[in-house]
TIFINU-322234 format. One record per residue (C-alpha): x, y, z. Coordinates in nm, 2 decimals, always signed. Layout:
N
        X        Y        Z
        X        Y        Z
...
//
This chain:
460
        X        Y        Z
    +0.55    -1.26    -1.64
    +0.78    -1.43    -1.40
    +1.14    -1.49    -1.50
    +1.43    -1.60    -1.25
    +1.77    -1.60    -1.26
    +2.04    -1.72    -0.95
    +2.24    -1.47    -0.79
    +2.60    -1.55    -0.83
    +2.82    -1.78    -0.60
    +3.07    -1.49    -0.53
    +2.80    -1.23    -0.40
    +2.66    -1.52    -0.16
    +3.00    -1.61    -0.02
    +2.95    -1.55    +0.36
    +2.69    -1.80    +0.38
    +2.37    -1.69    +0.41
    +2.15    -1.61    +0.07
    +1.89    -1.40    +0.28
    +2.07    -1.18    +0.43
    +2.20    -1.09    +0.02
    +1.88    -1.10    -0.10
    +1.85    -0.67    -0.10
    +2.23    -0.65    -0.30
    +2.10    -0.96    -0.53
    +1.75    -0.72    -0.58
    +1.99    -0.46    -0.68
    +2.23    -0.62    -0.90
    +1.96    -0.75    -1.09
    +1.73    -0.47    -1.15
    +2.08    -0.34    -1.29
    +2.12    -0.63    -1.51
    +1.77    -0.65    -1.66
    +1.68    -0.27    -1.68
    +2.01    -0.18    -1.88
    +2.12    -0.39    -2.15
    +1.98    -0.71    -2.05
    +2.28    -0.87    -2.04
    +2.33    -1.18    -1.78
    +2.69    -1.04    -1.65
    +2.68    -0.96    -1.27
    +2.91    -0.75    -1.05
    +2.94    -0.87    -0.77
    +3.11    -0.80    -0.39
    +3.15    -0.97    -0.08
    +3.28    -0.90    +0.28
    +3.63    -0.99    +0.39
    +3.55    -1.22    +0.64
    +3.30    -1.51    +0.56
    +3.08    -1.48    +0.88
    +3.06    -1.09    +0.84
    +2.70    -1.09    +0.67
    +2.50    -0.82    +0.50
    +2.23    -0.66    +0.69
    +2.10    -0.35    +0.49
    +2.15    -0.16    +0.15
    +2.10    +0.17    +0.07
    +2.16    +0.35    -0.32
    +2.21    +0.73    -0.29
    +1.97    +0.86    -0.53
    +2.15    +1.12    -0.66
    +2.49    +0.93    -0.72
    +2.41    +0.56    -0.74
    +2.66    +0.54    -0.42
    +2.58    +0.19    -0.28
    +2.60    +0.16    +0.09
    +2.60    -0.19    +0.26
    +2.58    -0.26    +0.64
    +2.69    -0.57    +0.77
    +2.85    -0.75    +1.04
    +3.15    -0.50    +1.21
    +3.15    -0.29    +0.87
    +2.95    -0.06    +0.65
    +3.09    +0.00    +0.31
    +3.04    +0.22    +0.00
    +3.04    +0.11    -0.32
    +3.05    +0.26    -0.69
    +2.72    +0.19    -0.85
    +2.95    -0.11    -1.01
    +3.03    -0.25    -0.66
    +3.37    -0.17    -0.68
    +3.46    -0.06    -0.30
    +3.56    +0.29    -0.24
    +3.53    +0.29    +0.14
    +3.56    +0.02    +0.43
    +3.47    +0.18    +0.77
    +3.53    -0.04    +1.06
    +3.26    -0.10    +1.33
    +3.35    -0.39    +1.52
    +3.46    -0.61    +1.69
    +3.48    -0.45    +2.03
    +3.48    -0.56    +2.36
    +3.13    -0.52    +2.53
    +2.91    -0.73    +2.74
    +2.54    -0.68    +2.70
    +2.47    -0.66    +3.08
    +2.68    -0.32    +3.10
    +2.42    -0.05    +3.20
    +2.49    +0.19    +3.12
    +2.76    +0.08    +2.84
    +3.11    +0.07    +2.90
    +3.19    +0.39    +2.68
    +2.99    +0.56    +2.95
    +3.14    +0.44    +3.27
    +3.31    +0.12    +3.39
    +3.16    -0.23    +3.39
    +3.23    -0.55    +3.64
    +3.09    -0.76    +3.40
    +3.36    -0.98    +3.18
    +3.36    -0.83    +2.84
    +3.45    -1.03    +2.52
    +3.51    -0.96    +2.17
    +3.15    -0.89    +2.03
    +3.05    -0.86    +1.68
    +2.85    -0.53    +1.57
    +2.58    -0.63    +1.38
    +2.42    -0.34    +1.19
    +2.07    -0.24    +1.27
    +1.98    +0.05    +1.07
    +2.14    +0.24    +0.80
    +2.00    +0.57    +0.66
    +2.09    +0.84    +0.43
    +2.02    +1.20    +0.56
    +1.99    +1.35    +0.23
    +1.99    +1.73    +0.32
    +2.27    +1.72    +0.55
    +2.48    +1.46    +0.32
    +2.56    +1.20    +0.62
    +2.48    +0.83    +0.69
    +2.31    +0.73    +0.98
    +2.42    +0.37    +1.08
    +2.31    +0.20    +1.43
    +2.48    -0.15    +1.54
    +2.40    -0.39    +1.82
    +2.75    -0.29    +2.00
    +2.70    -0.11    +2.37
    +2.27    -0.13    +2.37
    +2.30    -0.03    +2.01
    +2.50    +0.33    +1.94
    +2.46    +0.51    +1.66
    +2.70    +0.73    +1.44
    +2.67    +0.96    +1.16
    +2.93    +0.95    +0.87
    +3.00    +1.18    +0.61
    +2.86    +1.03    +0.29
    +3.21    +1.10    +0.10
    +3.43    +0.89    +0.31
    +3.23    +0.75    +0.60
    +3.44    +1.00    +0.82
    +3.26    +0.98    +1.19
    +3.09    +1.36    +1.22
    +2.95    +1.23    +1.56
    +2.89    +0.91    +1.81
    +2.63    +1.02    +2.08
    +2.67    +0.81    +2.35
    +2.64    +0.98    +2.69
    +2.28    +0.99    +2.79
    +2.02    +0.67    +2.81
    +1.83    +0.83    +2.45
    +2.16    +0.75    +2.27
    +2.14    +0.35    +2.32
    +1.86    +0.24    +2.05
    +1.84    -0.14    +2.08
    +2.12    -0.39    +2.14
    +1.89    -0.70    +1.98
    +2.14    -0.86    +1.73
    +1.88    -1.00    +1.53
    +1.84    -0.76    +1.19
    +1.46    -0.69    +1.07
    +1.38    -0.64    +1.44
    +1.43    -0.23    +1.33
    +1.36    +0.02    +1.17
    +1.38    +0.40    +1.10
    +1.23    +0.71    +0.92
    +1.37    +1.04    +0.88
    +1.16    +1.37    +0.82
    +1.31    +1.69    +0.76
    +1.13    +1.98    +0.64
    +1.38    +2.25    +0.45
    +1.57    +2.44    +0.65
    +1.49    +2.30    +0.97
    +1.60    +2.03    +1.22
    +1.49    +1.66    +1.14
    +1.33    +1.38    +1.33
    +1.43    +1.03    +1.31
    +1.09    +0.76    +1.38
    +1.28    +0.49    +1.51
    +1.10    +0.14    +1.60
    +1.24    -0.14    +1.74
    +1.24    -0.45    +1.93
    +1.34    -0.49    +2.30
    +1.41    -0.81    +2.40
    +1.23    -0.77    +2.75
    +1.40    -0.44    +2.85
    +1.12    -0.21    +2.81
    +1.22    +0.02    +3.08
    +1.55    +0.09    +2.88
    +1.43    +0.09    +2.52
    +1.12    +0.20    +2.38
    +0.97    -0.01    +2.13
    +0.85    +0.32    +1.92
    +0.98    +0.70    +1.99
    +1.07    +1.02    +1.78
    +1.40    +1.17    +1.85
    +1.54    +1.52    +1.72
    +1.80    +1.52    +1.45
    +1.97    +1.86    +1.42
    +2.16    +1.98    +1.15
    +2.46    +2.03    +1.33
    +2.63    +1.68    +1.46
    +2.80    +1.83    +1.73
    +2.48    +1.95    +1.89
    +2.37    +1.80    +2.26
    +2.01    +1.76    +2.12
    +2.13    +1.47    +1.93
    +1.90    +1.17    +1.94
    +1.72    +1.36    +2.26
    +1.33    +1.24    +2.23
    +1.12    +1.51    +2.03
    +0.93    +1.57    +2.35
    +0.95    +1.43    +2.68
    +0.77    +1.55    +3.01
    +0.61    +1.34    +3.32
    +0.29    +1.36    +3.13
    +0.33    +1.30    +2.78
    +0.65    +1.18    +2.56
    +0.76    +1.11    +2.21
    +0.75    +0.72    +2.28
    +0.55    +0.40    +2.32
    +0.72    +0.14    +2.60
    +0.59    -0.26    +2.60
    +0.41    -0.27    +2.92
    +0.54    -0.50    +3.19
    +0.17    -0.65    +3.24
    +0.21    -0.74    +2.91
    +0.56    -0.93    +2.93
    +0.40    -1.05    +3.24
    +0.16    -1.23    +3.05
    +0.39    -1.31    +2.75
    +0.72    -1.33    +2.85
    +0.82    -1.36    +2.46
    +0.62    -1.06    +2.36
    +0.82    -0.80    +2.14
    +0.72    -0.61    +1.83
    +0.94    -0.65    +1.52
    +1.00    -0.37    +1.28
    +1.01    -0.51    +0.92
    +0.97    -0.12    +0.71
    +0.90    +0.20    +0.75
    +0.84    +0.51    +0.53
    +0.67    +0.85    +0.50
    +0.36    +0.91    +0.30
    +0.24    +1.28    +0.25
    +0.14    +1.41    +0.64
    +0.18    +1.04    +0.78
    +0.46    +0.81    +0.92
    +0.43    +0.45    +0.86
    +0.59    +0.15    +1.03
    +0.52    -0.22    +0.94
    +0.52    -0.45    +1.23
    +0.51    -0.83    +1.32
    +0.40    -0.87    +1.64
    +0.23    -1.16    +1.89
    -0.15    -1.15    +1.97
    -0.28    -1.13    +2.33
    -0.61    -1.23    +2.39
    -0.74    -1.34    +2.70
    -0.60    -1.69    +2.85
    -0.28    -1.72    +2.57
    -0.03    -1.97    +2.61
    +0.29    -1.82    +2.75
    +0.48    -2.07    +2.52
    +0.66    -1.90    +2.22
    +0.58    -2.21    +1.99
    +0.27    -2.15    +2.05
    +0.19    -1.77    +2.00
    +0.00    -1.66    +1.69
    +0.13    -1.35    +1.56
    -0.02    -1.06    +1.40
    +0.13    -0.80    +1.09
    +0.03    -0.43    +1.16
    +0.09    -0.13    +1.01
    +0.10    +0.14    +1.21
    +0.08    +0.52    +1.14
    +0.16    +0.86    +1.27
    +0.14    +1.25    +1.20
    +0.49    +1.38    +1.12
    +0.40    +1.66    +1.34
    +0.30    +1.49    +1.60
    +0.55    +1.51    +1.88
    +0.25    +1.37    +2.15
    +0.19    +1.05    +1.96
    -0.22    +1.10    +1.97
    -0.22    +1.02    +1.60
    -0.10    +0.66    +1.67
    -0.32    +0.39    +1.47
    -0.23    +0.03    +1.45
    -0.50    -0.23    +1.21
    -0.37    -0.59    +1.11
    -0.32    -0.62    +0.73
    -0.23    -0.91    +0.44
    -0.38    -1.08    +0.22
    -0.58    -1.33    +0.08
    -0.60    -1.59    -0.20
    -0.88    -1.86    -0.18
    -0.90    -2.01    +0.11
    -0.56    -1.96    +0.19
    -0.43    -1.65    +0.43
    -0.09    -1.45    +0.43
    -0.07    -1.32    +0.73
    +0.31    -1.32    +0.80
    +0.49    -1.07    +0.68
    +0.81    -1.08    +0.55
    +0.92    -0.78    +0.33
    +0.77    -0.45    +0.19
    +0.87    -0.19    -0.05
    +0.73    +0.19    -0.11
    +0.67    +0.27    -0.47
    +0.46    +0.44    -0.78
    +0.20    +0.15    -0.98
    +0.27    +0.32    -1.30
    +0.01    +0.39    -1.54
    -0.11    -0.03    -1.55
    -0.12    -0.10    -1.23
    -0.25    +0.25    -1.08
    -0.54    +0.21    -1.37
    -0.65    -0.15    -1.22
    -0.59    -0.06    -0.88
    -0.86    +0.33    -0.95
    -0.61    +0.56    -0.83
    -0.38    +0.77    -1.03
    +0.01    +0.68    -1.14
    +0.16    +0.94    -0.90
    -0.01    +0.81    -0.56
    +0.21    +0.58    -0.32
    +0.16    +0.19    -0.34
    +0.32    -0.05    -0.13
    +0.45    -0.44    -0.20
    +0.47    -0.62    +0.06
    +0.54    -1.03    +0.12
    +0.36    -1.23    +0.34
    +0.38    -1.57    +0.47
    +0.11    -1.81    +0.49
    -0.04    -1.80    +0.84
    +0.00    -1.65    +1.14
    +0.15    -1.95    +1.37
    +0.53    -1.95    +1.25
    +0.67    -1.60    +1.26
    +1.05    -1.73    +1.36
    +1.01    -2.01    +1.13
    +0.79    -1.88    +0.87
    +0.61    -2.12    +0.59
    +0.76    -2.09    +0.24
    +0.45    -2.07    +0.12
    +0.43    -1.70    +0.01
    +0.22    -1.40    -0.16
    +0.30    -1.06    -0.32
    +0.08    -0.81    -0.22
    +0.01    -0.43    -0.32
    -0.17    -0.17    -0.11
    -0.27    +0.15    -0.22
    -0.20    +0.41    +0.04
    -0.46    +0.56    -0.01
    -0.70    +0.26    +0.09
    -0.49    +0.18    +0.35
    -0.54    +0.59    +0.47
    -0.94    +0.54    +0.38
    -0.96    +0.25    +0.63
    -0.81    +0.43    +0.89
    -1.04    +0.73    +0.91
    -1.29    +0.49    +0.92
    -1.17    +0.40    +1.21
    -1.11    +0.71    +1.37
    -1.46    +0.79    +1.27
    -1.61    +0.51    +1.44
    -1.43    +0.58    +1.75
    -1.51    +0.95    +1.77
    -1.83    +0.84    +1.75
    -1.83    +0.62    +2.05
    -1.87    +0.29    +1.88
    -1.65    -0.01    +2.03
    -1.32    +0.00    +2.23
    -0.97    +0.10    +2.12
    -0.86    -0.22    +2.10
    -0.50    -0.21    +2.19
    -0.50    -0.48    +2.47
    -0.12    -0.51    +2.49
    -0.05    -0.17    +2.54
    -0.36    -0.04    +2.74
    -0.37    -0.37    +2.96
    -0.81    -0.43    +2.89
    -1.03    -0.29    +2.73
    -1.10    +0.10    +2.67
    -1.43    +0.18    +2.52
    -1.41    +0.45    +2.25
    -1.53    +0.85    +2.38
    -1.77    +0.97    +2.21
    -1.67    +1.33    +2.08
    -1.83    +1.58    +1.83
    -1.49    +1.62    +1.62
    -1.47    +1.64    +1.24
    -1.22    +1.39    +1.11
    -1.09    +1.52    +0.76
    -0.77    +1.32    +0.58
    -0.50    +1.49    +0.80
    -0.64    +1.45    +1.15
    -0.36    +1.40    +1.38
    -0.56    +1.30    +1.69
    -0.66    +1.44    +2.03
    -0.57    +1.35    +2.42
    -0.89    +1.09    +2.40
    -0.93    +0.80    +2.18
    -0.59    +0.76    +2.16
    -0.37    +0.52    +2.09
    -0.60    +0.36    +1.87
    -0.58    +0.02    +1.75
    -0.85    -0.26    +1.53
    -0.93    -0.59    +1.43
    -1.05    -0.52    +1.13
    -0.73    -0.61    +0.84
    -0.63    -0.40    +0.57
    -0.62    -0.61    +0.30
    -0.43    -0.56    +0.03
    -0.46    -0.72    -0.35
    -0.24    -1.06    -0.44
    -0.08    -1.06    -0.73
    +0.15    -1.31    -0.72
    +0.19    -1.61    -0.53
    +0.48    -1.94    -0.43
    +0.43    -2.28    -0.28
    +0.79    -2.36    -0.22
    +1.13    -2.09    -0.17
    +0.97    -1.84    +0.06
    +1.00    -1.50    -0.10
    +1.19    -1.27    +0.16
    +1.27    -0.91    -0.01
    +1.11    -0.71    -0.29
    +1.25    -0.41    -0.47
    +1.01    -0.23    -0.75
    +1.02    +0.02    -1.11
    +0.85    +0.17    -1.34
    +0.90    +0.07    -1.69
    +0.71    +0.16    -1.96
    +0.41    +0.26    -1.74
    +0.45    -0.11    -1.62
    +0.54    -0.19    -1.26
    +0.82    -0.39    -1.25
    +0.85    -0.60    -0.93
    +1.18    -0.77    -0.83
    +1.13    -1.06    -0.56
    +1.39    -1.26    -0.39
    +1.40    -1.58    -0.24
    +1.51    -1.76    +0.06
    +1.78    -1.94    -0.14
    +1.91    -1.69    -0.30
    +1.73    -1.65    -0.61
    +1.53    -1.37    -0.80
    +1.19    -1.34    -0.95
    +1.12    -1.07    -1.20
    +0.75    -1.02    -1.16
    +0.56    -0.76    -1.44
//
């Protein structure tokens, strides 16, 4: 079943149907899962170039919470606004280092848009956390009720995240076990500074906003550290090299980000046009503050001849009782929908030639012990060339590797050639699908797709 409908005019008033997409995906899951009715509410920002970046729903309230250019708002489930909180503009200039809010800067500084990176809702300790492109990217944390500011680290180098004003470059995960301290998983592109920002760290999040821990890295020593940096070799060799963050989530024991990133075998063009690029997912042991449980394998998928190797969106959910049945696992196990685009030579540009895709966690988790299993064993390298610099043959080591290993100080980080691929369920030639939302219904997984004009695809 594939029905579409157009998102309203109004709700795509600043221009750019993409960057709606996430609200549209909302608005229409509302529609069609209520009383079926065609009516939309709708909302846009007050300024036309001010842009949505990210949506989050509060799942206990329906609070809807929308980043976007030099704002972040919330919104009654009906999209009528209850808060505005102001962001931007500000004067900054993105040579200042460290930022001007730490210490004076000779550079000229002009009125800069914030563009909204990353918007999160701690549940346990009822705050917001919401990350712009303003000063090397500072984050804050606002009360859910009224977006008041409970803090604004910004006096030590951990506090400035990324200051890329491109959204979909980032991405963040918090885990919090009850009654303790969280950690935020934060990945994100770099833009050729990898001696200021990480492309991949862990940072603490305490419970208390005022504490100096704030956004500190989980563990950081001369030796070992919370974090993965872009080696310069490797930006020698591809000046345009940067790994994009599209999603992340957690999974029982495991952190997962998915990543679009450019390939780097030996002799590679140093033109961007002419990079092929790779989608990875990439996982990690919550409790892992050392980062030996890092894995990285290529995944997509496939349909005929054709390859979707781009990808573009993705979306944790349940199958429900239909799907999990076709797919051999149960109706309470993770799956995750994920777009790609066809190919692997136009990441900035991508074809609209698209696929939906689902992977069962749990295959995705069954290929990677196989892979840790074959590397304990001593077979192959580790296959990470743009982070290791050549190639590292595996150690062989008498370990057992169960579901929950979390990696030791050899064999690690691990990468592989080998894709995950997931199963295509639906594909389109023409209006690139760009965001995906999903339900259960009936025991029916209901998928909500939309497009790169603005549209929406209700696929069952």
């Amino acid at each position: 079943m594939d029905r579409r409908r157009t998102c309203p005019r109004a709700l795509l008033s600043n221009g750019d149907g993409e960057s709606a997409a996430l609200l549209c995906l909302l608005l229409a899951s509302l529609s069609w899962s209520t009383s079926g009715s065609s009516s939309f509410s709708t909302f846009h920002s007050e300024h036309r170039d001010w842009t949505f970046n990210h949506l989050t729903v509060h799942q206990g309230t329906g609070a809807v919470y929308v980043g976007a250019i030099n704002r972040v708002y919330k919104l009654s489930g009906n999209l009528t606004i209850l808060v505005a909180h102001k962001t931007g503009p500000e004067e900054d200039n993105k040579s200042c280092y460290p930022p001007l809010i730490v210490q004076p800067c000779s550079e000229v500084l002009t009125l800069t848009n914030n563009v909204n990176k990353l918007l999160i809702i701690d549940y346990s300790e009822n705050r917001l956390l919401a990350c712009g492109s303003l000063y090397q990217g500072v984050c804050k944390l606002l009360r859910l009720d009224d977006l008041f500011i409970l803090v604004e680290p910004s006096h030590k180098k951990e506090h400035y995240l990324s200051s890329v004003n491109k959204t979909g470059t980032m991405y963040g995960v918090i885990v919090r076990s009850e009654g303790e301290d969280g950690k935020l998983f934060i990945g994100t592109a770099v833009d050729g500074k990898q001696d200021y920002f990480p492309t991949l760290s862990s940072r603490k999040l305490p419970r208390d906003p005022e504490s100096s821990a704030m956004l500190d890295y989980e563990l950081h020593s001369d030796f070992v550290s919370s974090l993965i940096k872009i080696p310069s070799d490797t930006l020698a060799l591809i000046s345009h090299f940067d790994i994009f963050y599209i999603y992340g989530f957690a999974s029982g024991n495991f952190v997962y980000f998915l990543t679009v990133q450019p390939e780097t075998p030996e002799g590679v063009s140093n033109s961007a046009s002419d990079l092929f690029y790779t989608s990875r997912i990439v996982r990690l042991c919550k409790d892992d503050p050392k980062f030996h449980s890092y894995v990285s394998l290529p995944f997509g998928c496939v349909r005929g001849d054709t390859e979707y190797r781009l990808l573009q969106a993705a979306y944790l959910s349940k199958p429900g009782d239909v799907l999990a049945r076709s797919l051999n696992i149960t109706a309470q196990e993770d799956v995750l929908f994920a777009i790609f685009s066809k190919g692997q030579k136009q990441y900035h540009q991508p074809p609209d030639d698209s696929a939906l895709c689902v992977f069962p966690i749990r295959a995705v988790n069954a290929q990677i012990k196989d892979r840790l299993q074959s590397c304990y064993q001593g077979e192959g390298n580790l296959e990470l060339n743009w982070l290791l610099g050549k190639d590292v043959q595996c150690t062989k080591a008498p370990v057992p590797i169960d579901d929950n290993f979390c990696g030791l100080d050899i064999n690690q980080p691990l990468g592989g050639s080998v894709p995950v691929d997931g199963v295509t369920l639906f594909t389109s030639s023409r209006d690139r699908m760009t965001s995906v939302a999903s339900y259960i219904y009936n025991g029916y997984s209901v998928v909500f797709v939309g497009t790169k004009n603005g549209k929406v695809k209700k696929v069952r």
